[in-house]
C-alpha positions in Angstrom: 124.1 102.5 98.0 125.7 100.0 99.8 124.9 96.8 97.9 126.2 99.0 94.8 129.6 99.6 97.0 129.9 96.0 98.3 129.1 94.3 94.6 132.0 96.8 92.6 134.4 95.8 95.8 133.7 91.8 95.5 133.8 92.2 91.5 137.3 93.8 92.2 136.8 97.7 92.0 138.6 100.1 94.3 135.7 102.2 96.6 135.1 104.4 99.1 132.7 106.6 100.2 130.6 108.1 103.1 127.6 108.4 105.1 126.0 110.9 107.6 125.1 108.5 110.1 129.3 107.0 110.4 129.8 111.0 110.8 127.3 111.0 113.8 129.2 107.8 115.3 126.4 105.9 114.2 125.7 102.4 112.3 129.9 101.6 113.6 129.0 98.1 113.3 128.1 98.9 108.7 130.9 101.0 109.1 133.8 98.7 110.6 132.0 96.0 108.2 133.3 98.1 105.0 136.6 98.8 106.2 137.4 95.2 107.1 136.8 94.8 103.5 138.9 97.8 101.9 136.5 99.8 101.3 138.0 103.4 102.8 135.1 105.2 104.6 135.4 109.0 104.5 133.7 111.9 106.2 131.0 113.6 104.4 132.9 117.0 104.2 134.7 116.8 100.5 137.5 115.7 101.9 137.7 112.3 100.6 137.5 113.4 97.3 140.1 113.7 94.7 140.7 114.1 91.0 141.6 110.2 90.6 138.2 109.0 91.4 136.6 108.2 88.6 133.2 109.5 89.9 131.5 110.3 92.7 127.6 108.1 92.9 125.1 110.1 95.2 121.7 108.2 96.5 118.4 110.7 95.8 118.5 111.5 99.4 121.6 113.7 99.1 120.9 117.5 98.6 122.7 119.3 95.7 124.8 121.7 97.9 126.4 118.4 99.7 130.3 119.3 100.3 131.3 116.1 98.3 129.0 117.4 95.2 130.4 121.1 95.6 133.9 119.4 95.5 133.6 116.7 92.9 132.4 119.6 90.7 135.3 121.6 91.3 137.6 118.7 90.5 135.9 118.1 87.6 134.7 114.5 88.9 131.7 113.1 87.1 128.4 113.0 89.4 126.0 109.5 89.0 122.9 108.9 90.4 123.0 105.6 91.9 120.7 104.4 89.4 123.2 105.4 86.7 125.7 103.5 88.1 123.2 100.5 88.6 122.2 100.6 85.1 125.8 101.3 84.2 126.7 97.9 86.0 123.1 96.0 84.1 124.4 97.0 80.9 127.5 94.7 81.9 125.2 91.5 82.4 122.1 89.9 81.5 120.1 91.8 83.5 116.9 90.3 85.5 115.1 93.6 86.8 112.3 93.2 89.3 109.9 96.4 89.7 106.6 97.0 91.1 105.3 99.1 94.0 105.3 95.7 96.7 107.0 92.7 96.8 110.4 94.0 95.0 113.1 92.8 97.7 111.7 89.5 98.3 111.0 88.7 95.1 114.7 89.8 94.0 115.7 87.5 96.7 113.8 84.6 95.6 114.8 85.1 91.8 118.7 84.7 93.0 118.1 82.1 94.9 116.2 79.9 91.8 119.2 81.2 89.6 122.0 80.1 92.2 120.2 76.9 92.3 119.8 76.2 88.6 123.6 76.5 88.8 123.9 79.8 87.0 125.9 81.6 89.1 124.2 84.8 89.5 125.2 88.3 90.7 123.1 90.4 93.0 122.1 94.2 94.0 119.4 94.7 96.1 117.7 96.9 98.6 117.3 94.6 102.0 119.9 91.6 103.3 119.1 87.9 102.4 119.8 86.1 105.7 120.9 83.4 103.7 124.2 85.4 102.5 124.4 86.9 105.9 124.4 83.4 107.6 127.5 82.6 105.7 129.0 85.9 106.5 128.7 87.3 103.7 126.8 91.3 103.4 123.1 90.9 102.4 122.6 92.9 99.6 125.1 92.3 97.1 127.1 89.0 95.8 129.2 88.7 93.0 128.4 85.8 91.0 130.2 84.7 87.7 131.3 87.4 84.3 130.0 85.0 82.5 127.3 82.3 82.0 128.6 79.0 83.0 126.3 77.5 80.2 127.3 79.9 78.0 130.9 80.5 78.5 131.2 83.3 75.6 127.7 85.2 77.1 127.9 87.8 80.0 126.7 86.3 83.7 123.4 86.8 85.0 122.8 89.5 87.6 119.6 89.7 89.5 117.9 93.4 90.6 116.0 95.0 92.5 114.3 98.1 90.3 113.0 101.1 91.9 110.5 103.6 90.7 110.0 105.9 93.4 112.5 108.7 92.1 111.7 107.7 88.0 115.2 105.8 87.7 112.9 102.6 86.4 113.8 104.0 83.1 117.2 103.7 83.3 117.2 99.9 82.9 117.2 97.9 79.7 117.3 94.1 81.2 117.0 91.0 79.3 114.2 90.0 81.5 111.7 92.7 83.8 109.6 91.3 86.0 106.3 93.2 86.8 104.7 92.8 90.1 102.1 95.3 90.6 101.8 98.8 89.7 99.9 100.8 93.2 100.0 104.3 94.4 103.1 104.8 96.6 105.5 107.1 96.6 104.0 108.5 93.4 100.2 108.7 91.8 99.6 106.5 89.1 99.1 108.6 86.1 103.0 109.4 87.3 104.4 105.8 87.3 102.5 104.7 84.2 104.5 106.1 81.4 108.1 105.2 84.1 106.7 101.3 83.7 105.5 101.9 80.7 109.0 102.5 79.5 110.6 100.4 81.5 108.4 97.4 79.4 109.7 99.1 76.2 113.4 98.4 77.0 112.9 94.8 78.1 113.7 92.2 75.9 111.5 89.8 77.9 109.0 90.3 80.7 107.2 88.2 83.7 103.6 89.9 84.5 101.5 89.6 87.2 98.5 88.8 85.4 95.6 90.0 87.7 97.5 93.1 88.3 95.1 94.9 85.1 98.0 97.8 85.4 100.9 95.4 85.0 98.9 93.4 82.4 98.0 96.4 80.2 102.0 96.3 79.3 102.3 92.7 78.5 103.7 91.5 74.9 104.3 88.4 72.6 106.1 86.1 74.7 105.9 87.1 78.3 105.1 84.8 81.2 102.4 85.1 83.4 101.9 84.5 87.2 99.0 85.0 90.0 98.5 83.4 93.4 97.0 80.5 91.5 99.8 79.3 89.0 103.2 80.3 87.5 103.8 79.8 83.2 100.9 78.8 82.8 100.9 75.7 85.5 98.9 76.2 88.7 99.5 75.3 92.0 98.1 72.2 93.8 97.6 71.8 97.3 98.5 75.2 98.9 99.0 74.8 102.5 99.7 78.0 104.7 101.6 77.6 108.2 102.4 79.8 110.8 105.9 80.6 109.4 106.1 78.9 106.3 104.0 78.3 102.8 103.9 75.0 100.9 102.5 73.9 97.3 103.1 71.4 94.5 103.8 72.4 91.0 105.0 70.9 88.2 104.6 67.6 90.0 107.3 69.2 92.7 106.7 69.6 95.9 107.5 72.8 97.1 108.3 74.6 100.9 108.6 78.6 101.3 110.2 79.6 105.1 108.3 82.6 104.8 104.1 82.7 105.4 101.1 84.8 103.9 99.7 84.4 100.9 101.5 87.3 99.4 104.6 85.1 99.7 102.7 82.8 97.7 102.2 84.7 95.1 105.7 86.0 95.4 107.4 82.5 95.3 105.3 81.6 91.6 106.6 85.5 90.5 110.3 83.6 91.0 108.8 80.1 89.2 107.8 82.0 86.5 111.6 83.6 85.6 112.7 80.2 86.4 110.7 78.6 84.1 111.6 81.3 81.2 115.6 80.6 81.7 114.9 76.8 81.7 115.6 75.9 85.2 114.6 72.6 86.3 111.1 72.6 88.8 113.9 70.6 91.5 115.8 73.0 91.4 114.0 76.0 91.7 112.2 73.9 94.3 115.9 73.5 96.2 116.2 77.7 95.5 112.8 78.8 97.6 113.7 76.0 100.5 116.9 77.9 100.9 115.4 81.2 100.9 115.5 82.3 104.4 113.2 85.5 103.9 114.5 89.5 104.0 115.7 91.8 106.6 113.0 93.4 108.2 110.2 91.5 105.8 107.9 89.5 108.7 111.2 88.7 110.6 109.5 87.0 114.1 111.7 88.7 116.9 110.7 86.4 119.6 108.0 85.0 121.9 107.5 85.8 125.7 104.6 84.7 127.6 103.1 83.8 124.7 103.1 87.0 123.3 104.8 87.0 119.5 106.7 89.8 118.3 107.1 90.3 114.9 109.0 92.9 112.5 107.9 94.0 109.5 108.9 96.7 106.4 105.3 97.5 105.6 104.6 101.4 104.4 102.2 101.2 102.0 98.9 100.5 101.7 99.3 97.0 100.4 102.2 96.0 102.8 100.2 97.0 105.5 97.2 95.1 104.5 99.3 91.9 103.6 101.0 91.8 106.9 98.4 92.4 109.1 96.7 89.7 107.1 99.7 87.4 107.9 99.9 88.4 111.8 96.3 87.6 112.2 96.6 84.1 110.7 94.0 84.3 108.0 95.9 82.2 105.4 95.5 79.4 107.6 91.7 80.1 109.1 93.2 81.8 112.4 91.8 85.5 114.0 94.1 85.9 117.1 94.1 89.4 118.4 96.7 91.6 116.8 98.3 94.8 118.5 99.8 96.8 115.5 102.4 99.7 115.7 103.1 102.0 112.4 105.2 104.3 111.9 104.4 106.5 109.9 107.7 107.8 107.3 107.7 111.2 105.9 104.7 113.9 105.8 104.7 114.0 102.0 104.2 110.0 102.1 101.6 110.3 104.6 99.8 113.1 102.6 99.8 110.6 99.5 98.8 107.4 101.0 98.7 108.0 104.8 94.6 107.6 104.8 94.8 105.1 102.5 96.9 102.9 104.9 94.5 103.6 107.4 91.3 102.0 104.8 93.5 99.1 104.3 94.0 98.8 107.7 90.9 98.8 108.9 89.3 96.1 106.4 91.1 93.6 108.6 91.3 94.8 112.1 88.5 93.5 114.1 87.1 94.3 117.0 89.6 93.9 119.4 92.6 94.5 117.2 94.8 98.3 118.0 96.9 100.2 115.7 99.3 102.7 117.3 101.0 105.3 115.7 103.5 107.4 116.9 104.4 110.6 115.1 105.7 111.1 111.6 109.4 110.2 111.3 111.5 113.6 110.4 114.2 112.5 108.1 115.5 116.1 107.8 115.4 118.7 104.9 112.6 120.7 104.3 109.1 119.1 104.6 105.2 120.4 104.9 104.1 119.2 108.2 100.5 119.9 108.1 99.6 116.4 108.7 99.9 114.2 112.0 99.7 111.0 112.9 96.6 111.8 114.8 94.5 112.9 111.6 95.6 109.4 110.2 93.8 107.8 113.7 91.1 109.9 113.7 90.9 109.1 109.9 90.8 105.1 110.9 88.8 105.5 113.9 86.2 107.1 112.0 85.9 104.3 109.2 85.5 101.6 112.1 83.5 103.8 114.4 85.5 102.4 117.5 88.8 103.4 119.2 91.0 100.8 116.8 93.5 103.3 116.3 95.6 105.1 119.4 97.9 107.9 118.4 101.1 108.6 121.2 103.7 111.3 120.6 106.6 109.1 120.7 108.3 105.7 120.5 108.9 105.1 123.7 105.4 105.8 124.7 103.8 103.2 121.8 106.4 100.7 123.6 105.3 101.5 127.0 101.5 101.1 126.0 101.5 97.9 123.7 103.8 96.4 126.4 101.6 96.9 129.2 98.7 96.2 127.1 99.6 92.6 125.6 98.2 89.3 127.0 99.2 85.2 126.0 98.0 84.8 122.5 98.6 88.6 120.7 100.4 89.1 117.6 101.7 91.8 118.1 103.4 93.5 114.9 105.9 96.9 114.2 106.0 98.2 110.8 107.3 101.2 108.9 110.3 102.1 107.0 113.1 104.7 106.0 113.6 105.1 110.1 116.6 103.1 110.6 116.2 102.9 114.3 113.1 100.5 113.3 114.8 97.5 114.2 116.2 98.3 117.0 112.9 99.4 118.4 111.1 96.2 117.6 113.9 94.1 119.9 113.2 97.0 122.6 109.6 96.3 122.4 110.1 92.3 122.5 112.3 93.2 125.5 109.8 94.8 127.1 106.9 92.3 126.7 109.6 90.0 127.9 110.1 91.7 131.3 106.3 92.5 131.7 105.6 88.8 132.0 
């Protein structure tokens, strides 16, 4: 929702809008960030609402009896999904839409950056901040790029996206080019998000697939480019090297360097090859685009070190995040197995009921021995929810696949903080993950914190 408000308000669109948490006297920081801007923040009672808005855009988190809703339909004022009003804004551009179930921010990320560098001036909506637009002030999500193609003056600008399936909006989109990263249980089973990808492929002119995703590939047609962790159109990579915080490859006779590690990011760098190599942008200078990626909010962001201790923070809630990150804190791109102390927090019982045991066999085909996994209790977003399920069934679950004591369940936050502080020695990883919880980052500078002061 934001990136939507900041990218109409760059590309010269009146907005305003609100948000529970400004209501609560939370988030001030967002908050004083829009109105420097112009964009007028309201309460989230109606009252900012009038028949001169042209409509009123609601996120799927909103309930249908929300004052603004009631009000909007009382004034006649059209109601959007977001989606709508992303595929609205698409439909103005030559559209690059990135979907899957992992890897959709970062990729997004990375395909701006290769566009930016290939001088094509793109635009940009996504779900999590680029530290590299932050770093020049800038918000994270959203940049307004050229209305038109500077090679193609009388063509509509490119605009790079970040395409999300969990609430079936994928088939909103129609983009010149979809990029397909994987197709994975998640928020939905996958006789559900078939036939959403499935028409999502339809209604894109041109598509990059991830070709040893068999889902993904099962939608592939005349013309597409293909990647894997091996090569990108058709050209592998020579001379993978994985460091601690950083990947680097050749290809195309280029020598490459990704500022973000795991193999994963390997694979997601060739995803953002492959679209560069199907708009014709130079290997150099898709080459320049990756070394000036500087990662994703909350995707394996290192918090600090303290006694030797590392911190890191990480937007894993699915079985595959989870199982790629741990991965990456535990060094096994790069023939390391340090100890790794793992907090997750666990978002929403329906999630958990879906996938929360699954997480928990991912997890434990790479914690060893010595490795713990804490979980605190589901996060409560609000709203009406089944909560027959606990984060302790999910440990006993995981504790019963290794046959040890791997994972530790503790009521609250504060208590997982207290324990993998106290518990920490020179040479951990230690590793917070989970998402929706917007406290998460905070938490993760807390916990750093206190490792810091246990020393």
């Amino acid at each position: 929702m934001s990136a939507l408000a900041w990218y109409l308000r760059f590309s010269g669109r009146a907005v305003s809008g609100s948000d529970r948490a400004f209501d609560q006297g939370r988030q001030g920081e967002q908050r004083a960030a829009f109105e420097s801007h112009g964009i007028v923040v309201t309460p989230q009672d109606g009252s900012g609402l009038t028949a001169q808005h042209t409509a009123l855009v609601v996120s799927t988190a909103i309930e249908g009896d929300s004052p603004e809703i009631l009000q909007a339909r009382a004034l006649s004022v059209p109601v959007l999904h977001r989606s709508e009003l992303l595929a609205a804004i698409a439909s103005e551009r030559k559209t690059i839409a990135v979907a899957g179930t992992s890897g959709k921010s970062t990729v997004t990320g990375m395909v701006w950056q290769v566009l930016d560098a290939g001088g094509l001036a793109p635009s940009l909506i996504t779900g999590a901040n680029l530290p590299s637009l932050t770093e020049r002030g800038l918000p994270g999500n959203a940049f307004a790029g050229n209305a038109t193609d500077p090679g193609k003056p009388n063509e509509p600008g490119w605009l790079v996206i970040e395409a999300d399936e969990s609430d079936g909006s994928l088939v909103r989109y129609h983009p010149e080019v979809a990029v397909l990263l994987n197709i994975e249980k998640d928020h939905q089973e996958i006789d559900a998000l078939m036939p959403l990808f499935r028409t999502f492929r339809i209604q894109s002119k041109r598509a990059v697939i991830h070709q040893t995703d068999f889902r993904c590939l099962s939608l592939k047609k005349q013309g597409d480019v293909f990647f894997d962790e091996h090569s990108a159109a058709g050209v592998s990579v020579v001379d993978p090297v994985f460091e601690e915080w950083s990947v680097s490859f050749r290809w195309e006779g280029v020598a490459f360097e990704v500022p973000v590690p795991g193999r994963h990011n390997l694979e997601n760098a060739l995803a953002a090859l492959a679209v560069g190599r199907m708009l014709g942008i130079a290997p150099e200078a898709c080459a320049r685009g990756l070394r000036a990626f500087r990662g994703v909010e909350r995707r394996y962001v290192r918090v600090g070190e303290a006694n030797g201790i590392t911190v890191v923070d990480d937007f894993a809630h699915n079985p595959a995040k989870v199982k790629a990150a741990l991965e990456t804190a535990k060094g096994l791109a790069f023939k390391q197995n340090r100890r790794v102390l793992a907090i997750f927090h666990p978002h929403g019982f329906a999630p958990m009921k879906l996938i929360g045991r699954d997480m928990m066999e991912a997890a434990a085909t790479v914690l060893g021995p010595e490795d713990k996994l804490y979980l605190p209790e589901i996060y409560y977003a609000g709203g009406t929810a089944d909560k027959s399920i606990s984060s302790a069934d999910l440990v006993a679950h995981l504790n019963r696949i290794t046959g040890r004591e791997t994972g530790i369940f503790l009521e609250s936050k504060d208590a997982v903080l207290a324990a993998v502080a106290a518990t920490a020695r020179p040479g951990d990883f230690v590793i917070s993950m989970g998402a929706r919880d917007p406290a998460l980052g905070d938490f993760a500078k807390l916990l750093f914190q206190a490792i810091a002061d246990a020393g």
